[in-house]
N, C-alpha and C positions, 0 to 999 in steps of 0.2 A: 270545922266550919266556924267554930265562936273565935277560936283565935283571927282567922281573915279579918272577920268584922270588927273584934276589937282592934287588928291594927289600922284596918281604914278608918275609923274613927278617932283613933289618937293621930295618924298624920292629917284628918282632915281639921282636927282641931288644933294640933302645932301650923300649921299653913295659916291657918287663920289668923293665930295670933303672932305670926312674923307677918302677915301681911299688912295686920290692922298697923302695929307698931316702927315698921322700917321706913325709919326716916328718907332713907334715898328713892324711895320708893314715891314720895312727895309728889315732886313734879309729874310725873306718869300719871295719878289720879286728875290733878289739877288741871291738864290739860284735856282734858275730859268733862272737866266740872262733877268729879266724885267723890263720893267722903269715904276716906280712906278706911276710918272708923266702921262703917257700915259692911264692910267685907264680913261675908257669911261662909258657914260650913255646910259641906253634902259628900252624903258618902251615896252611889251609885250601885242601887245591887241588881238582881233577876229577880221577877214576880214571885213572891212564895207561895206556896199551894196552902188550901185550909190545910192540908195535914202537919205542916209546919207552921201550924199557930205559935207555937211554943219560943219559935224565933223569929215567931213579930210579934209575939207583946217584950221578948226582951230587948230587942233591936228599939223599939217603941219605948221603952223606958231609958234604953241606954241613949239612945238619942234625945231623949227630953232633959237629963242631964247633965249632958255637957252642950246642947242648945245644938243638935245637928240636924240638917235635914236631913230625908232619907229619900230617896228617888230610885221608884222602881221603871225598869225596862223589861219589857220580855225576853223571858230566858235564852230565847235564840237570838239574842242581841248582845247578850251577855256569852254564850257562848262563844260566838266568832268573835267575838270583842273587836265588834263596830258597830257602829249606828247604821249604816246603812244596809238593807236587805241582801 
């Protein structure tokens, strides 16, 4: 499990900063009226149960240091991997 999350977090943090930075990318924001700069990270996981404390205060530090969010869904969302019911 710690390997997943640490790779969703290092592509959610390379994504970031190819998004903040590519230049051709330019006009797409602007016509929008958006600062391109302002592109954020989120890595998307399942509800963790208290017995997996353990992997949300590390999840919760590892996200504080490289500045990602964390967005939980419930596990049967994550499971069929969709959003919709």
């Amino acid at each position: 499990m710690a390997s997943y999350y640490r790779h969703a977090v290092t592509q959610a943090v390379l994504y970031r900063e190819f998004i903040q930075r590519a230049t051709h990318l330019a006009p797409w924001f602007e016509q929008f009226d958006l600062d391109q700069t302002a592109c954020r990270a989120a890595v998307v996981v399942p509800e963790l149960s208290e017995q997996s404390r353990v992997w949300k205060d590390r999840l919760a530090r590892m996200r504080a240091v490289f500045d990602v969010e964390l967005v939980t869904v419930p596990e049967h969302f994550a499971r069929a991997r969709q959003l919709a019911p």
